[in-house]
C-alpha positions as CSV (number, residue, x, y, z in Angstrom):
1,X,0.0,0.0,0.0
2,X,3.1,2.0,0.4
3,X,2.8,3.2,-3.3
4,X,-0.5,4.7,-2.8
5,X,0.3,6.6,0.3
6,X,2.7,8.0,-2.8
7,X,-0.3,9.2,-4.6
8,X,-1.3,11.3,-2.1
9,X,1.8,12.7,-1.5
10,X,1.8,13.3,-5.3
11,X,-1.7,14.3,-5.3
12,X,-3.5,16.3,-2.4
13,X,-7.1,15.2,-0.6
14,X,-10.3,17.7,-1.5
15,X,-13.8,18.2,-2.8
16,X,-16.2,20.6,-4.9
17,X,-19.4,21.6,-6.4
18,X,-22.3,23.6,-7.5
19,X,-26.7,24.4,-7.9
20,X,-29.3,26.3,-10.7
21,X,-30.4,24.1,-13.3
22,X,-28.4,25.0,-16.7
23,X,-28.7,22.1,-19.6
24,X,-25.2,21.1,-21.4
25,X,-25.0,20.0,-24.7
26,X,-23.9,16.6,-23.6
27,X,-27.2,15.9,-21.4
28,X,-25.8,17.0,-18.2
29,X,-28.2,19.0,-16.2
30,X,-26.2,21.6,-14.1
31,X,-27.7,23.4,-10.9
32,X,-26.2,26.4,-9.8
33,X,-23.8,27.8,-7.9
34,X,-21.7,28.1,-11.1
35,X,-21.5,30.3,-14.1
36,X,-21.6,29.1,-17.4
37,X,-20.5,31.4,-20.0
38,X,-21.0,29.9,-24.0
39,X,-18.8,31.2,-26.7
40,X,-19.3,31.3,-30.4
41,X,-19.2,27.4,-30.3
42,X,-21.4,25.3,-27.9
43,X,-18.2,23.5,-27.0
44,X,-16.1,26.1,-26.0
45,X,-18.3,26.7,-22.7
46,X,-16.3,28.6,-19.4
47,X,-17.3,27.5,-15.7
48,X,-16.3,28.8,-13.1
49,X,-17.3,27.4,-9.7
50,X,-15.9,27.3,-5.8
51,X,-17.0,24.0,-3.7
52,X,-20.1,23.3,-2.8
53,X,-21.5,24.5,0.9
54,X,-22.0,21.6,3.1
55,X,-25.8,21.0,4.3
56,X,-26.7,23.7,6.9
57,X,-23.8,26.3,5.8
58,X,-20.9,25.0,7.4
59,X,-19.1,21.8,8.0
60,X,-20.2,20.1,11.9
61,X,-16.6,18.9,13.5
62,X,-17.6,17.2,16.7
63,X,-14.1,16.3,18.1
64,X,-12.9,18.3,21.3
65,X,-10.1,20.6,21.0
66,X,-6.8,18.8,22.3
67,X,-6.4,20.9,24.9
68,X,-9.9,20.1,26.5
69,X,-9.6,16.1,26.0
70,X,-8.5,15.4,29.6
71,X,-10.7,17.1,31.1
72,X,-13.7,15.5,29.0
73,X,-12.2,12.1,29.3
74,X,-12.3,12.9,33.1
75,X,-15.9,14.0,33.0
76,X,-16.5,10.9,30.5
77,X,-15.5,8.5,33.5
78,X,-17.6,10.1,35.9
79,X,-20.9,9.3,34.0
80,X,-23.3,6.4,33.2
81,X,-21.7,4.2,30.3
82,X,-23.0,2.7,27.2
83,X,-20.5,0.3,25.0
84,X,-20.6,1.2,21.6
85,X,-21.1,-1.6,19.1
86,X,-19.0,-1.7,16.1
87,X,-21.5,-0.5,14.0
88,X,-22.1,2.1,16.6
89,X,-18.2,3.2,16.7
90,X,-19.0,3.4,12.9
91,X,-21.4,5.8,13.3
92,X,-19.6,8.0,15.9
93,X,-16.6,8.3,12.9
94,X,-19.6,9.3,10.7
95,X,-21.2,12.0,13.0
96,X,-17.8,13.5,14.4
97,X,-16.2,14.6,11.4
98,X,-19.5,16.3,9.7
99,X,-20.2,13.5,6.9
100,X,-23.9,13.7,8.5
101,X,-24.1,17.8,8.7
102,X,-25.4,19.5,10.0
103,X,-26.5,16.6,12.9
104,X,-24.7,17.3,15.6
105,X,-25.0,13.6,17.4
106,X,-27.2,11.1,17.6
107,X,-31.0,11.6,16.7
108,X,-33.1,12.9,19.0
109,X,-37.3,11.5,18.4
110,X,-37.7,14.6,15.9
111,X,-35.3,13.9,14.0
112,X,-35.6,10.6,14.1
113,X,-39.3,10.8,12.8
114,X,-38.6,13.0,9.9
115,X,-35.7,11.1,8.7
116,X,-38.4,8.0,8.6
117,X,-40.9,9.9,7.2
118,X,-39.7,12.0,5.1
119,X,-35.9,11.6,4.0
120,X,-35.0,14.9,5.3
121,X,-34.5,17.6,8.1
122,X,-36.2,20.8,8.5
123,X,-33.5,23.3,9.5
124,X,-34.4,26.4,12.1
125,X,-34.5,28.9,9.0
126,X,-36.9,26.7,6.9
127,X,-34.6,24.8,4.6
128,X,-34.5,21.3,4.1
129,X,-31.7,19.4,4.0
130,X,-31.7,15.2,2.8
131,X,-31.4,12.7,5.7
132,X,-32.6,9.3,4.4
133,X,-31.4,6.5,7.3
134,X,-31.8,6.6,11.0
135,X,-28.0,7.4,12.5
136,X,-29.5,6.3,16.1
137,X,-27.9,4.4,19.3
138,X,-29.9,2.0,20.9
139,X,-29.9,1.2,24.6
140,X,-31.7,-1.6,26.3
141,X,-34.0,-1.8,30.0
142,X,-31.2,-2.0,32.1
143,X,-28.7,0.6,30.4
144,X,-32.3,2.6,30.4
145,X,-32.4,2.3,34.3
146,X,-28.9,2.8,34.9
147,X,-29.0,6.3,33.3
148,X,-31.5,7.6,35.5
149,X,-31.8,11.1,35.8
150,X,-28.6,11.9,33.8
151,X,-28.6,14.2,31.7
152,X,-25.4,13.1,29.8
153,X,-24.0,9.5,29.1
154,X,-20.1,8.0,28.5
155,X,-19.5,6.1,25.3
156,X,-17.2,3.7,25.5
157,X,-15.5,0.9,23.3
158,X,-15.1,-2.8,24.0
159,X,-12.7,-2.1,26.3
160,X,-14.5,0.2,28.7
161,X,-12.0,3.2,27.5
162,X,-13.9,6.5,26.9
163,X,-14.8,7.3,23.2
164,X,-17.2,10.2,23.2
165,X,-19.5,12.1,25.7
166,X,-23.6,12.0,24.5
167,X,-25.0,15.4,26.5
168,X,-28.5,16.8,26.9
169,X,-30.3,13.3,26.2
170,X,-33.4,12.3,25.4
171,X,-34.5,9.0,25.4
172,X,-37.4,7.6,23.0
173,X,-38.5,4.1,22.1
174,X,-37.4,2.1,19.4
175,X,-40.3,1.3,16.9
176,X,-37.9,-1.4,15.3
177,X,-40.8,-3.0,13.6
178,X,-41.4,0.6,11.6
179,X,-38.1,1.7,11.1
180,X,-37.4,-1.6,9.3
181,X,-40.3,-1.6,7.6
182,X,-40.0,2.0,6.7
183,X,-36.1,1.8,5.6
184,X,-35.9,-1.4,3.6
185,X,-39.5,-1.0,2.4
186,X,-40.1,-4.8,3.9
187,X,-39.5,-6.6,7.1
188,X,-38.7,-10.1,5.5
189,X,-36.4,-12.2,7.2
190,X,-32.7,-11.6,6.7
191,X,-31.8,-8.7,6.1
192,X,-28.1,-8.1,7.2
193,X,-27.6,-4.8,8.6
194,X,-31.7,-5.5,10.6
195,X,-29.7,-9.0,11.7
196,X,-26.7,-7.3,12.6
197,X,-27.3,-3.9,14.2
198,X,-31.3,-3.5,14.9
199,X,-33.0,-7.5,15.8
200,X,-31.0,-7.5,19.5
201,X,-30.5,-3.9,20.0
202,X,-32.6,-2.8,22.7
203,X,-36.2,-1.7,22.8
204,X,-34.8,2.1,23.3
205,X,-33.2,5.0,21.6
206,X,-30.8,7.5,23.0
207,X,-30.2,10.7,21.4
208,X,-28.1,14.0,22.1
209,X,-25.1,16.5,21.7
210,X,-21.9,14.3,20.7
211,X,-18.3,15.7,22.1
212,X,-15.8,12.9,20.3
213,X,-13.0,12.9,22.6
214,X,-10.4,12.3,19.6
215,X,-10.4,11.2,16.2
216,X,-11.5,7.5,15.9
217,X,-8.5,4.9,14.7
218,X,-8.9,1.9,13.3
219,X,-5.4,0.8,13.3
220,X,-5.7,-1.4,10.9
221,X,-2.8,0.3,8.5
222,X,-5.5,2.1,6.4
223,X,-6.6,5.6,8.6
224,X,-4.5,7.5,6.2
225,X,-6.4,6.9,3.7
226,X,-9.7,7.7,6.1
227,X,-9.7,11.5,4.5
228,X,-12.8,13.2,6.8
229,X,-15.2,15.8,4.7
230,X,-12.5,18.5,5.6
231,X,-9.4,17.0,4.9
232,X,-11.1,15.9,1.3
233,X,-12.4,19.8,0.7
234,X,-8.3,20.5,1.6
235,X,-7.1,18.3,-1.1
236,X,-9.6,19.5,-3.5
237,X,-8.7,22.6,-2.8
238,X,-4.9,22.0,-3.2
239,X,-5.4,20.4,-6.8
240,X,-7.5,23.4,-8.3
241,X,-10.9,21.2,-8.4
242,X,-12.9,23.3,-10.2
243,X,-15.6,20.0,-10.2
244,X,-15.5,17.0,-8.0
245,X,-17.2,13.7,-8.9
246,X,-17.9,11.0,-6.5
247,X,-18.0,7.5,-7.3
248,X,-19.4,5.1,-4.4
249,X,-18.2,1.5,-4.6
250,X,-18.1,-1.6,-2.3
251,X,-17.0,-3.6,-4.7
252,X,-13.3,-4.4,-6.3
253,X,-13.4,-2.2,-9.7
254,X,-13.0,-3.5,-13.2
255,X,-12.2,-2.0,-16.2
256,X,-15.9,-0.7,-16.8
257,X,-16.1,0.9,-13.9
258,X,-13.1,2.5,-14.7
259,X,-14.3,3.3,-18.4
260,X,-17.7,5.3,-16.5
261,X,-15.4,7.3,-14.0
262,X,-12.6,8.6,-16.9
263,X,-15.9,9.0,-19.8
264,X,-17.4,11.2,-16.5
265,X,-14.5,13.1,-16.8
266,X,-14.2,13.3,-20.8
267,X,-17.7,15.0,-20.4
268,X,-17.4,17.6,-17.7
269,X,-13.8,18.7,-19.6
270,X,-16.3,18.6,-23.1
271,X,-18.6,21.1,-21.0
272,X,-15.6,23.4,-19.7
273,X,-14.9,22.4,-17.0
274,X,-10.6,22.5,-16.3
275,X,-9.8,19.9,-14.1
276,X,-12.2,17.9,-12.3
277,X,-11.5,15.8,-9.9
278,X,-12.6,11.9,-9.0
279,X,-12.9,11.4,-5.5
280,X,-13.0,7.0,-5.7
281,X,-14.6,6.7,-2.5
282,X,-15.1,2.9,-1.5
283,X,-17.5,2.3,1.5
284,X,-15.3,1.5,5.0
285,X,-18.0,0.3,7.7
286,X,-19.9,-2.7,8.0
287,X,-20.9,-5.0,5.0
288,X,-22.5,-8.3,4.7
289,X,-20.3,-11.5,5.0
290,X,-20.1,-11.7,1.0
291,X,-18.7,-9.0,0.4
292,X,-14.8,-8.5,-0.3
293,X,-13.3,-7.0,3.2
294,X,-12.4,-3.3,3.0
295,X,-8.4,-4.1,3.4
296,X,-8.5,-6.0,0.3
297,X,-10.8,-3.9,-1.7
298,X,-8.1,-1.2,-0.8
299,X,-5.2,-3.6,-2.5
300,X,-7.4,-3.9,-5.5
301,X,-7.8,-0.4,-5.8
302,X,-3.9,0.3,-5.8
303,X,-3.0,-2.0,-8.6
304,X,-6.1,0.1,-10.4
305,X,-3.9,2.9,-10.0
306,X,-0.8,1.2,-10.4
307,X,-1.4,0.0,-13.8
308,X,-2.8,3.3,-15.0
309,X,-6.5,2.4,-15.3
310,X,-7.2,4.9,-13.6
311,X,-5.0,8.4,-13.3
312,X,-3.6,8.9,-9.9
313,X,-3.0,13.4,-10.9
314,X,-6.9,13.3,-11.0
315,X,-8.2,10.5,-8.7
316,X,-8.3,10.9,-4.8
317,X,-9.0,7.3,-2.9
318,X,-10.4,7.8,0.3
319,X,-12.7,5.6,2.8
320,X,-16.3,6.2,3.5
321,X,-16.3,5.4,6.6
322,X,-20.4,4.6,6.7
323,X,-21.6,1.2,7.5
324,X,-23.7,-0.2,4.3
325,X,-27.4,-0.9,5.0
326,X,-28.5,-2.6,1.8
327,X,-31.0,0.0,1.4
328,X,-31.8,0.4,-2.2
329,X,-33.4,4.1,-2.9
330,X,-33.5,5.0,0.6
331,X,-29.8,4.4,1.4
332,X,-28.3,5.7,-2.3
333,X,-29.9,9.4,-0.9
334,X,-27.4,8.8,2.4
335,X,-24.6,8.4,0.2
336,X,-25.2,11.1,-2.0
337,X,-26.2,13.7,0.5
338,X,-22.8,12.8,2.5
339,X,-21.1,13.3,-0.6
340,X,-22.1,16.9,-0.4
341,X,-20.4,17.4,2.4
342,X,-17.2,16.6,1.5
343,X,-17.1,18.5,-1.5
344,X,-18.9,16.6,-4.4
345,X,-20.7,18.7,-6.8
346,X,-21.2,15.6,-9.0
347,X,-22.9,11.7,-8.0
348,X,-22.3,9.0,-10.2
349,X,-25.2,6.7,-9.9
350,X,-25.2,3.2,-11.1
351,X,-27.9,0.1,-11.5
352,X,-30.0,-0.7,-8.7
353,X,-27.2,1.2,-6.4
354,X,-27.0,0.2,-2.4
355,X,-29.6,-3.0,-3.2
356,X,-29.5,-6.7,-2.7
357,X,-31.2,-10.0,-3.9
358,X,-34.6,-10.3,-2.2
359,X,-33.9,-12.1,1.4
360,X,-36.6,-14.2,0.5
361,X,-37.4,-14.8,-2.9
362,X,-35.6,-15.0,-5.9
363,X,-35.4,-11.3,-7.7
364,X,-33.7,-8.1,-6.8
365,X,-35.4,-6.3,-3.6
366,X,-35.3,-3.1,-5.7
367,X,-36.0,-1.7,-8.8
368,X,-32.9,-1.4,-10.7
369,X,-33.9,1.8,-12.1
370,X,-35.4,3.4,-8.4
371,X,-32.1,4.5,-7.2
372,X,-31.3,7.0,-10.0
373,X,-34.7,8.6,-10.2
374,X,-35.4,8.7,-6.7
375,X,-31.7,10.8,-6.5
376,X,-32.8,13.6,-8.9
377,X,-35.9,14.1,-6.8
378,X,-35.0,14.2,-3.9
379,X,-35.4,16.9,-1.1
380,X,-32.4,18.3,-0.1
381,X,-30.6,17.2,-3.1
382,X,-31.2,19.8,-5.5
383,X,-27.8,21.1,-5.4
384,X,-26.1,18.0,-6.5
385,X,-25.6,16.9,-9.9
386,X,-26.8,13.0,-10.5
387,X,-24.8,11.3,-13.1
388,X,-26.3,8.3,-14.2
389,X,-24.9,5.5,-16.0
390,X,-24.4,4.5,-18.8
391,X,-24.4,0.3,-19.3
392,X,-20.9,-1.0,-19.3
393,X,-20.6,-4.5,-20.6
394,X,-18.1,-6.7,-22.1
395,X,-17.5,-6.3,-26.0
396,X,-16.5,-9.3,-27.5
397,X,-15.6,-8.1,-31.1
398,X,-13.0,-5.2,-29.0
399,X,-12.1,-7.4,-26.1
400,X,-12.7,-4.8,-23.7
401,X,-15.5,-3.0,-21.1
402,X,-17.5,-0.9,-23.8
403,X,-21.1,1.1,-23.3
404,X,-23.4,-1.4,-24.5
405,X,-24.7,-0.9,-27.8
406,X,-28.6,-2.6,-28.1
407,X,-28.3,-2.6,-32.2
408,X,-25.7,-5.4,-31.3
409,X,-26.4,-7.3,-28.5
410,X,-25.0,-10.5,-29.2
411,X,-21.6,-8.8,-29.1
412,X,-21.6,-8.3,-25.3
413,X,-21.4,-9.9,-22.2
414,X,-22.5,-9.1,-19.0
415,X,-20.4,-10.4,-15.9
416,X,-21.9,-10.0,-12.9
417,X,-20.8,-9.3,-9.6
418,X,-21.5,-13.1,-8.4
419,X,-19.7,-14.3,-11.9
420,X,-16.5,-12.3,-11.5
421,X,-16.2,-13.9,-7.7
422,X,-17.1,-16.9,-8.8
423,X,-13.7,-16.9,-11.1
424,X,-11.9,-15.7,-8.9
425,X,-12.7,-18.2,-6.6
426,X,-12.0,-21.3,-9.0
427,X,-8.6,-19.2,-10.3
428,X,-10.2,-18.8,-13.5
429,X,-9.4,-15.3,-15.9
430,X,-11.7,-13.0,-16.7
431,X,-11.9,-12.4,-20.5
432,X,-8.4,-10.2,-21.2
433,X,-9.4,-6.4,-20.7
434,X,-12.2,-7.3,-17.8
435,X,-9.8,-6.1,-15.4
436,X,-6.4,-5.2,-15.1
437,X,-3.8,-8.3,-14.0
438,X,-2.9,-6.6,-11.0
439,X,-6.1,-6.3,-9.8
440,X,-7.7,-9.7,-10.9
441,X,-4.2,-11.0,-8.9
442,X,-5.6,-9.7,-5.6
443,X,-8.9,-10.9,-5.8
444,X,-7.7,-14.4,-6.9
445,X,-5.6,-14.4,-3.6
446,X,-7.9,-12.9,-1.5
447,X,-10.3,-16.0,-2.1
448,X,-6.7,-18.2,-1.9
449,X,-6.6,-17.0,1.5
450,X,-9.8,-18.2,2.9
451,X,-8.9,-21.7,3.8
452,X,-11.4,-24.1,2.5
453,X,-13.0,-26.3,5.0
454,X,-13.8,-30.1,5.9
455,X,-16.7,-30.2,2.9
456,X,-14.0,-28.5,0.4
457,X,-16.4,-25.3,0.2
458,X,-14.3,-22.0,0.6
459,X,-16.0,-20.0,3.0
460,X,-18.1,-16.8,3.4
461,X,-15.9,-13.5,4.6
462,X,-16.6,-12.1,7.6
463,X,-18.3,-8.9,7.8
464,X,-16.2,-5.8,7.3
């Protein structure tokens, strides 16, 4: 990983964007902050833009100055506690360093309600800004009774050591049945973020002020490349961005994924844009057991680089550092709308983003298309650009990820998800110009290191 460290070095961490709705020649639908100026040919457009404003004005940084942290780790020991779950420690990450703004800790009932009901938060001045899933902490009976009277609460990690102070409670119950219903649109068995994080959680919610006592580490040899919302608008900053598109992944990427994010590119230079930026921003926090773990991902993504795939002068590579709730529509909003707050004045949107297979039954628990349209209605989104796109497939005739052409299907393949791990698994190539070598190499030896067992089936992952 050493070499991508390099690329940052080489290449700083930022973000940036724009709002009113201006129409390109190209199909992209611009909203303003930014001027467009045409010359005497439609190509030859100017833009000029700063980055984006993060939801509410300004960027929320819950962390407590150094020079207070004693003192608040002191006053953090004198409290109730509650141990945080990892997908609660998740979430504190999420809320400290603003990618939630402008929520300032966990939800209190209000907030809580309107993010069920209506994907967003009315602000004190009116406005609305997009908040699509529940970023809540449960407690159970006796964590309930233990607080008491208290007005403030200790988080604390699995070893008991003080992460974060939760002041000027309140404490609400948890509808789980609703917010299941309500957030994944069913409540079939099997879900696996409900299984994980919601099924045993306990029957209340606590909400409140956060004060982070320091950043959350993971040392796990990849928080440098855990860039939060500021550091990104930094880097952004440092390169020029005069337009920063966001590409949200969980999954290794192949060559047409690669072939969207640079043909993104190609068409914001095409509509004057200088140099925009491509923040390549895989998702850090939970997953489900299928999934390739985030360490490898990050592997995969460095050979990507590495191999020139994908141009480390205009890429950033940074961790989300959300956990992944399988939530089709409703989720793809969360993603977005974070996005916006570290900079991103364009969202790349893909087929049936942030869904799953049906628990259940056998078909897709979304609509492929949902995602995409839900995005360009959305409240609280109007200032972001939604970039849908186009099919990538394999051509056979170029031997190579191509946009699919429908006048000759028979000349393409499609290789799923489930396919390309599937070969991997047996050590079987891709067809050449699927992926790049260095890249298929890791995640054929990711799959080599899951040791097969008595039966001679490799095992599932466990969950990031």
């Amino acid at each position: 990983m050493a070499s991508m460290a390099a690329f940052f070095v080489k290449t700083p961490n930022p973000s940036l964007s724009f709002p009113k709705t201006q129409k390109t020649h190209l199909g992209i639908t611009l909203k303003h902050p930014c001027s467009v100026h045409s010359a005497t040919t439609r190509r030859r457009i100017r833009i000029s833009c700063g980055l984006i404003d993060p939801d509410g004005g300004k960027l929320v940084d819950l962390i407590v100055e150094k020079s207070q942290r004693d003192a608040k780790r002191t006053e953090a020991l004198s409290l109730p506690r509650i141990k945080l779950s990892r997908i609660d420690l998740q979430w504190v990450h999420v809320l400290s360093e603003g990618w939630a703004s402008p929520l300032k800790g966990f939800m209190r009932e209000s907030e809580f309600l309107q993010t069920l009901h209506f994907n967003s938060l009315r602000l004190d001045d009116g406005s609305v800004v997009n908040m699509s899933v529940p970023i809540v902490l449960a407690v159970d009976d006796s964590q309930k009774a233990r607080i008491g009277a208290s007005t403030a609460v200790a988080l604390v990690d699995s070893s008991n050591n003080p992460v974060a102070v939760l002041s000027n409670i309140e404490i609400y119950k948890h509808n789980k049945e609703e917010r299941i219903a309500r957030t994944w649109g069913t409540t079939a068995p099997g879900l696996p973020y409900v299984e994980e994080a919601i099924t045993k959680a306990g029957n209340w919610l606590i909400g409140g002020d956060l004060e982070v006592i320091e950043p959350v580490k993971y040392h796990d040899g990849l928080d440098r490349f855990r860039l939060s919302p500021a550091a990104l608008r930094e880097e952004f900053t440092k390169r020029n961005a005069d337009a920063v598109f966001a590409f949200q992944l969980r999954n290794p990427v192949h060559n047409g994924h690669a072939l969207l994010m640079t043909d993104t590119r190609r068409r914001l230079l095409d509509i004057g844009y200088k140099n925009p930026i491509l923040l390549l921003h895989p998702l850090g926090g939970y997953t489900k057991a299928d999934d390739v773990p985030l360490s490898w991902r990050m592997k995969q993504h460095e050979k990507v680089l590495e191999d020139g795939v994908l141009d480390p002068e205009t890429t950033v590579v940074s961790i989300f550092p959300s956990p992944m709730h399988y939530a089709g529509p409703t989720e793809v909003q969360w993603h977005a709308k974070a996005r916006i707050n570290a900079g991103a004045n364009f969202y790349i949107v893909g087929r049936d983003p942030a869904g799953m297979s049906h628990p259940v039954e056998k078909r897709d628990l979304y609509d492929a298309d949902h995602g995409k349209k839900v995005l360009s209605m959305a409240p609280g989104l109007e200032r972001l650009n939604i970039l849908p796109f186009k099919v990538a497939a394999y051509d056979k005739t170029q031997n190579k990820m191509a946009f699919f052409d429908p006048s000759r299907p028979q000349d393409f393949l499609f290789i799923s998800g489930t396919k390309m791990r599937t070969l991997a698994k047996n050590k079987e190539n891709p067809p050449d110009g699927f992926m790049c070598p260095g890249g298929w190499k890791v995640l054929v030896e990711y799959y080599e290191s899951l040791a097969p067992i008595e039966n001679g089936k490799v095992p599932e992952a466990v969950p990031a």
